[in-house]
C-alpha positions in Angstrom: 6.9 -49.2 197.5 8.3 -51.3 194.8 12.0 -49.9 195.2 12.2 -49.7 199.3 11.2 -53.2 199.3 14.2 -54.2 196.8 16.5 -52.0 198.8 15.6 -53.3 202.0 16.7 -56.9 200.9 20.1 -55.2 199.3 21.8 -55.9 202.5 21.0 -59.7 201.7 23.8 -59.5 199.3 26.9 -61.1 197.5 24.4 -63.8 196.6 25.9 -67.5 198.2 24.7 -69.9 195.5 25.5 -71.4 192.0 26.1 -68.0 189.7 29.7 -68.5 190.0 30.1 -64.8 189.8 30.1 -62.3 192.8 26.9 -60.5 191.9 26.0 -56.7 193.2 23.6 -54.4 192.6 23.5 -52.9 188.7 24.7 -49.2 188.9 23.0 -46.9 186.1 25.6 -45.3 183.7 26.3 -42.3 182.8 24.8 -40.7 179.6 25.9 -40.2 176.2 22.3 -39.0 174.5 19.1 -38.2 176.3 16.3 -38.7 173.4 13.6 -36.8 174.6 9.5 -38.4 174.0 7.7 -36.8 171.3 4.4 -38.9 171.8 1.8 -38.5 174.6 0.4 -41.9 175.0 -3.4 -42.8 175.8 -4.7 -45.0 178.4 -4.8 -47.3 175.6 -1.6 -47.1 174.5 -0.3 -45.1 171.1 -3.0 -42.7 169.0 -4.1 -44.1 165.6 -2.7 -41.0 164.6 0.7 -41.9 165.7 1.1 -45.4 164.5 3.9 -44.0 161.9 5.7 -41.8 164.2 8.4 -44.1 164.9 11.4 -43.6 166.8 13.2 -46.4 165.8 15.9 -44.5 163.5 16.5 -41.5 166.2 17.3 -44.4 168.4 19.2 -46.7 166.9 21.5 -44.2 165.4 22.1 -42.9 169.3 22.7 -46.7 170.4 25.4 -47.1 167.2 27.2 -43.9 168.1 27.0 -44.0 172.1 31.2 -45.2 173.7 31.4 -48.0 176.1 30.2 -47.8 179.2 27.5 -45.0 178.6 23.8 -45.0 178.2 21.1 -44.0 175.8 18.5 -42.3 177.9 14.8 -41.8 176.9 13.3 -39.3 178.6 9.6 -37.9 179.1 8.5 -34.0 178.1 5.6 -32.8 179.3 3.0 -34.7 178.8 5.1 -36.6 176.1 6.3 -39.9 177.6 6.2 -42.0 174.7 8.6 -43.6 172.2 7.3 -46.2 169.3 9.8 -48.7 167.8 10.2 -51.3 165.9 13.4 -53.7 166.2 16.3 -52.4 167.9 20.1 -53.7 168.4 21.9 -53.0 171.6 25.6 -52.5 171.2 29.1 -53.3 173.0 29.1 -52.0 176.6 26.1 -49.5 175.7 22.8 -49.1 177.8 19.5 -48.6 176.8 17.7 -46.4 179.7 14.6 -45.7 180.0 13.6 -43.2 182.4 10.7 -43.2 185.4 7.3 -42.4 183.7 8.5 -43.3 180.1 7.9 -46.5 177.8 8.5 -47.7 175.2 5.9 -49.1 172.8 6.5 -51.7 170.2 5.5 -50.9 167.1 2.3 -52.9 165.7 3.4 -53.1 162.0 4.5 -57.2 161.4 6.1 -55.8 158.4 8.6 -54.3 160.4 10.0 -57.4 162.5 10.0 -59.6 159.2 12.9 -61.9 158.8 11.9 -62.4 155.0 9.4 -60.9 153.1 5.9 -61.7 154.5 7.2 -63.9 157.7 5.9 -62.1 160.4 2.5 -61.5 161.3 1.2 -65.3 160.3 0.5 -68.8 161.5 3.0 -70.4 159.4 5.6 -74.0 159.7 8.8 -71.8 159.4 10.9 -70.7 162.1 11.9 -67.0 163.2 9.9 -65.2 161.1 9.9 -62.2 163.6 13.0 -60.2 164.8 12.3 -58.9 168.2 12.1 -55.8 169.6 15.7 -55.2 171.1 18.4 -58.2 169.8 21.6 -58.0 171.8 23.6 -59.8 169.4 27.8 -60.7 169.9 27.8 -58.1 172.5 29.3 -57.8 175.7 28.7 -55.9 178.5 25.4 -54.1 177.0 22.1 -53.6 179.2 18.5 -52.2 179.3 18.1 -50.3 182.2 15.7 -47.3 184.1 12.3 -47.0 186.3 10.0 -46.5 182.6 8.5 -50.0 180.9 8.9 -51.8 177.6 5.1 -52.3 176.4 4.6 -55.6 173.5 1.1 -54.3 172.9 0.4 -58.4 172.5 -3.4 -57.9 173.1 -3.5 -54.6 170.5 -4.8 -55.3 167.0 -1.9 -55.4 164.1 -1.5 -52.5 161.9 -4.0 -53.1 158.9 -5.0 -56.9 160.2 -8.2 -57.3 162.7 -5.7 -60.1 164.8 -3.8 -59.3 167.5 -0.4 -60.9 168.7 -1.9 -62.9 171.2 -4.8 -64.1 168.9 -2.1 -65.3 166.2 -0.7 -67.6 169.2 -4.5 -69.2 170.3 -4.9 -69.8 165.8 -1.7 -72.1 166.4 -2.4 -74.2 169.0 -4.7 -76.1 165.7 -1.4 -76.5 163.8 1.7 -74.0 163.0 4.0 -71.2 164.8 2.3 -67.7 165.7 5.2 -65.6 164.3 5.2 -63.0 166.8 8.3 -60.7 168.0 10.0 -61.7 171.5 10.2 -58.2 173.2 14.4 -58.8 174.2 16.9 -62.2 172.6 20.3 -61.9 173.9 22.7 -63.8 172.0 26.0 -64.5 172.7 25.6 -61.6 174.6 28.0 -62.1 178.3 27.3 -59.8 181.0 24.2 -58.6 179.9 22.0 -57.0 182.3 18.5 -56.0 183.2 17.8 -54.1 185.3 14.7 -52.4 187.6 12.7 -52.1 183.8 8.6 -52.9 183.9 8.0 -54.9 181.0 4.2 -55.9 179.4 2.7 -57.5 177.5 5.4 -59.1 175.2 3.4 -60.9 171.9 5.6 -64.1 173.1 8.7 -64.6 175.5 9.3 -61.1 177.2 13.4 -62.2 177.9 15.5 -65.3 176.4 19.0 -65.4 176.8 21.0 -68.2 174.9 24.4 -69.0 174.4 25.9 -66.6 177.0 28.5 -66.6 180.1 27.0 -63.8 182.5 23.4 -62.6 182.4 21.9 -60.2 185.5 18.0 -59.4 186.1 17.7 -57.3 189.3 14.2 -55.6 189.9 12.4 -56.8 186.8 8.8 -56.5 186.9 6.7 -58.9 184.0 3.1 -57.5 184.0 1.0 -59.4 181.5 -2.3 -61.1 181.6 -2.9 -64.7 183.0 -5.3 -65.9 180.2 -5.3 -65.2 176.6 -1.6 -64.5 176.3 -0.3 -67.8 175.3 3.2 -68.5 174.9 4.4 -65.3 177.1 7.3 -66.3 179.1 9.1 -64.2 181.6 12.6 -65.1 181.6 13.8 -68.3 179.6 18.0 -68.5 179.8 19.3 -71.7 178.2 22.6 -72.8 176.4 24.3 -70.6 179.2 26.0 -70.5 182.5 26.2 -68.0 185.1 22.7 -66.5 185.5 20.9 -64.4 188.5 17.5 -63.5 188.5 16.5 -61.7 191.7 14.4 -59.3 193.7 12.3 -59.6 190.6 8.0 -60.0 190.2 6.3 -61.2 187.7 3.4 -62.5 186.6 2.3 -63.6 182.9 1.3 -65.9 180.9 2.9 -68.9 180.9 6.2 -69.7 182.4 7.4 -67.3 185.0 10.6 -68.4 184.4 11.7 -71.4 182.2 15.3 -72.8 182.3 15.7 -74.4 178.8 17.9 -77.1 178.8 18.2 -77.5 174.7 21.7 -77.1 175.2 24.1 -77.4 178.5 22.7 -74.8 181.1 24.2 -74.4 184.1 25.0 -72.4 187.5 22.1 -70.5 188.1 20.8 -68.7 190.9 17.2 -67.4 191.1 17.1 -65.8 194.6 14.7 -62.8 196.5 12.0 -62.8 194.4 7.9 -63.3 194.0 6.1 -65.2 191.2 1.9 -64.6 190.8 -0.2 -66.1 188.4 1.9 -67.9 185.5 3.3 -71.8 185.1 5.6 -71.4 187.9 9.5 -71.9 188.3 9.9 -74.1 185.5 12.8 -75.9 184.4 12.2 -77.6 180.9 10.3 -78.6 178.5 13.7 -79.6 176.9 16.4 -81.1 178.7 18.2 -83.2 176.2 21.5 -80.5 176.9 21.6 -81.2 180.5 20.4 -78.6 183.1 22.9 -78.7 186.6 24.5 -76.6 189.5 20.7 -74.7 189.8 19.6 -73.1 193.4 16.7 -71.4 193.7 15.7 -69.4 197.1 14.0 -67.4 198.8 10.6 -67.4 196.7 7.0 -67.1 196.7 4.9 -68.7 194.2 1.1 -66.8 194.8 -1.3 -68.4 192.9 0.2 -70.1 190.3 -1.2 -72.8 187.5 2.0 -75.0 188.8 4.4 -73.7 191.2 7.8 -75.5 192.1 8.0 -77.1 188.2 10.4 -79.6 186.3 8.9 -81.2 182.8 10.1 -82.9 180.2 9.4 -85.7 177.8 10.9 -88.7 176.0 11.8 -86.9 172.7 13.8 -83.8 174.4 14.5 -85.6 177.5 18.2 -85.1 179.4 19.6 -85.0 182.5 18.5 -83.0 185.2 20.9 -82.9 188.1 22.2 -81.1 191.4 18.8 -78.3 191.8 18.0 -77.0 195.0 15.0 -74.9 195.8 15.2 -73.6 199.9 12.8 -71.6 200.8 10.0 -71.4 199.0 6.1 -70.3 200.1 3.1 -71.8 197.6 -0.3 -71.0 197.9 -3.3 -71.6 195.9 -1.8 -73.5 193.1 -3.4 -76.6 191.3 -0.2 -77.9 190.9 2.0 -76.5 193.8 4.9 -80.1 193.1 4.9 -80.5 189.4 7.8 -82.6 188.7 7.0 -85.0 185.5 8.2 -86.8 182.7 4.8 -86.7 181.0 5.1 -83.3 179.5 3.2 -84.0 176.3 2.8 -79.8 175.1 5.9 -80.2 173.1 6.1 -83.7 171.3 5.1 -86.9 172.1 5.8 -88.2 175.8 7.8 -91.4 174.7 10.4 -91.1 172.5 14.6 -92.0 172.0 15.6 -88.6 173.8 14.2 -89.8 177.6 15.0 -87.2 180.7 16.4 -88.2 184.3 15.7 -86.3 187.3 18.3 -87.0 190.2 20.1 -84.8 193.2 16.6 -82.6 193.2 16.3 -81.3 196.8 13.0 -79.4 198.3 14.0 -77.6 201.4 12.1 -75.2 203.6 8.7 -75.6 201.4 5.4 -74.5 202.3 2.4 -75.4 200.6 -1.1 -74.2 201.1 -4.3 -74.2 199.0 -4.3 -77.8 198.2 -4.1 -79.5 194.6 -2.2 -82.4 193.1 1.6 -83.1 193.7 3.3 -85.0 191.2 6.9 -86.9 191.2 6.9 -88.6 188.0 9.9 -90.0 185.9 10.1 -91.8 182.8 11.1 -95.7 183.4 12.5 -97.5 185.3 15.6 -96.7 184.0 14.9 -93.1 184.2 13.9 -91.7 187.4 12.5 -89.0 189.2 14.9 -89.1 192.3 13.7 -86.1 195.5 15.2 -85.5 198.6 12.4 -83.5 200.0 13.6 -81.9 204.0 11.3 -79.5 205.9 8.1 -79.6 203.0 5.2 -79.1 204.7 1.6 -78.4 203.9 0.3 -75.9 205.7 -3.4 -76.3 206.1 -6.2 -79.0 205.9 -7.4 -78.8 201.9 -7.1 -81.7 199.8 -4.0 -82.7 198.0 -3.9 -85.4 195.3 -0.8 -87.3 194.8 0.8 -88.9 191.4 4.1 -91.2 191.9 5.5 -92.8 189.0 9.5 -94.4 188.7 10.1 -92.4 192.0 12.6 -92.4 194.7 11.7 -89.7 197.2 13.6 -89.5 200.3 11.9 -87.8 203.4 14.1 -85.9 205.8 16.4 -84.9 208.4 14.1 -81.9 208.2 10.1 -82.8 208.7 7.7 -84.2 206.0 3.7 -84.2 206.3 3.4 -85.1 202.5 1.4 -88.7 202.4 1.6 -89.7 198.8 0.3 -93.2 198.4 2.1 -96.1 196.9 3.3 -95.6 193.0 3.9 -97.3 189.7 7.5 -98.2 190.6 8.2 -96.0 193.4 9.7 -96.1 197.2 9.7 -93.1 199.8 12.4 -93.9 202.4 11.4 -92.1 205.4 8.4 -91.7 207.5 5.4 -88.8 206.9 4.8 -86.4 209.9 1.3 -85.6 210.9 1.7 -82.1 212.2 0.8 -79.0 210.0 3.2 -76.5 210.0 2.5 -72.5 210.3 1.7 -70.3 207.5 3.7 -68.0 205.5 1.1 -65.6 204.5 3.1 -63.2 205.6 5.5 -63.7 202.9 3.3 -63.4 200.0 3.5 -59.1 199.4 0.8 -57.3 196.8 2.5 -57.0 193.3 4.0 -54.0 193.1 2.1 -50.9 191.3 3.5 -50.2 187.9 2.8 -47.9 185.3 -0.1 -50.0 183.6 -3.1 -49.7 184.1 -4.2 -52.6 186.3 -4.8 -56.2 184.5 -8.0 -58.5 185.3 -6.5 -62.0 186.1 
């Protein structure tokens, strides 16, 4: 089901938005190595007994030795359809492919992700103290491909520790880092692609991509649990330019996706795709690089903690400029307009670093569900500037409204938003009073993966 509905939206294709690149479907390489599984793998995951019977070396030495332009391919056996890692390292132009009914596990030995002796695996003040589970380092053209899954085993206990992953993340929110592996960190890594892979339950972000020119996801699927998987991500690119994200689903928990402005990020497209539960299509916390040339279409946001998402604060604060989201469905989300300079998860909300949010534009939007909308900037100086044209609500539930330093500007297309006066805020144009028609029909079932199904 999964795969006729992203071919049926193929046809939808050369994307027309920001990615300044012409962007087609992925084609799956040819093979230089087919590793075949030597593991049958439980309901829960990897036998006790098997803990140790890593694949790590078997694979990495086929990644070092495959040519450009070929794949690694992991393959099931019979009932064996399992491989266990620890930290892997893509190479130049090679693809790691894993193949319908197979996954990959990561391994749950800290010891084996440690940066320095003891680093990983802790609650700690230190930085990176985990490697992740597949670095794409100074690489071009590499990518992780196939119809198998990449399984974090976040929620499984570490090897000799009673703590899992996820647990090491809820002991930090009283002070410290959870060092805990990312499942993929691309790196300098242009043209890097992902493509059709199911991926679960990372211990923290499940894809980051920094410091590249050239980064595809087509047909991801993020399967993690909504509560008690802090700090889980789905996509984060920042520091980059030229990014699509499409006919994608995911659902996790935090951030669907999160465009991290730390450093300049720009020209991105996020197109065809469905979010579920999660934080929404986020663009922040930091901002202080500047975040520009961003379109985002064609998207439904089911049940999320905050849908249509901007945040920042006064101590990573930048500019925010020239983002467009057109056609988008919400439904049931507390926080369906989250736009705010208040974010206060990340450092204190006033600070010498303070953001400005201009050129945002909300087109084609349908809410339902009710909860709070939120336009919010920093000062006067620093505003939260909306052009909001065809955003409706959809039904008769309550919606709260927060307006601080706004400038919201209603129109050509109809607006039945009624926000109330603000601290320092004006809405040029007038609020209409019909409600517009659903798009129920727009929010589709995630798609069945090889998991076994997750309770919200």
């Amino acid at each position: 089901m999964r795969h006729l509905i992203l071919l049926s939206l193929a046809a939808a294709l050369p994307l027309v938005a920001q990615d300044t690149r012409t962007v087609t479907e992925p084609v799956m390489p040819p093979s230089c190595s087919v590793l075949t599984a030597r593991l049958i793998p439980l309901s829960s995951g990897i036998a006790e007994k098997d803990e140790e019977r890593l694949d790590t070396v078997r694979i990495q030495h086929a990644l070092d030795t495959c040519r450009d332009g070929r794949a690694v391919v992991l393959r099931s056996r019979g009932r064996a359809r399992a491989f266990l890692s620890g930290p892997l390292e893509l190479r130049e132009g090679v693809t790691l492919l894993i193949d319908r009914g197979v996954t990959l596990y990561a391994s749950r030995d800290p010891k084996l992700y440690e940066t320095t002796p003891g680093s990983c695996g802790v609650v700690n003040d230190q930085r990176n103290g985990c490697r992740p589970l597949i670095s794409v380092d100074h690489v071009t053209g590499a990518a992780v491909m196939g119809e198998g899954a990449i399984d974090g085993r976040g929620g499984a206990k570490l090897l000799h520790q009673d703590v899992t992953w996820w647990q090491l993340a809820e002991q930090a929110r009283a002070g410290g880092r959870q060092q805990v592996p990312r499942l993929i960190v691309a790196d300098y890594a242009n043209d890097f692609t992902i493509y059709r892979i199911t991926m679960r339950n990372s211990p923290n972000f499940h894809v980051v991509y920094n410091h590249g020119d050239g980064f595809t996801i087509w047909g991801l699927v993020i399967d993690t649990p909504r509560r008690g998987a802090r700090n889980t991500d789905g996509v984060d690119p920042g520091g980059s330019r030229n990014v699509t994200i499409t006919q994608s689903y995911i659902r996790t928990g935090d951030d669907n996706v999160a465009i991290k402005g730390g450093e300049a990020v720009s020209n991105i497209t996020i197109s065809h795709n469905h979010f579920y539960w999660g934080h929404g299509m986020s663009i922040g916390s930091e901002t202080n690089g500047g975040v520009n040339h961003i379109r985002v279409t064609d998207l439904s946001l089911d049940s999320p903690d905050s849908g249509i998402r901007i945040k920042s604060m006064g101590t990573r604060g930048g500019l925010v400029e020239d983002v467009v989201y057109d056609d988008v469905c919400i439904r049931k989300s507390p926080r369906p307009i989250d736009i705010s300079a208040s974010y206060t998860a990340n450092g204190p909300v006033k600070g010498d670093s303070p953001p400005t949010f201009r050129d945002i534009t909300l087109r084609n939007v349908r809410i339902s569900g009710g909860g709070k909308i939120l336009f919010e900037g920093y000062d006067a100086t620093h505003r939260a500037s909306v052009a909001l044209d065809n955003v409706q609500i959809t039904d008769e539930d309550a919606y709260t409204y927060s307006l601080k330093h706004a400038d919201l500007f209603f129109g050509p297309g109809p607006v039945n938003l009624k926000p109330p006066p603000g601290l320092d805020s004006k809405v040029h144009g007038d609020s209409q009073t019909s409600i517009a028609s659903s798009c129920n029909s727009r929010f589709v079932p995630f798609p069945a993966t090889p998991s076994t199904p997750l309770a919200p």
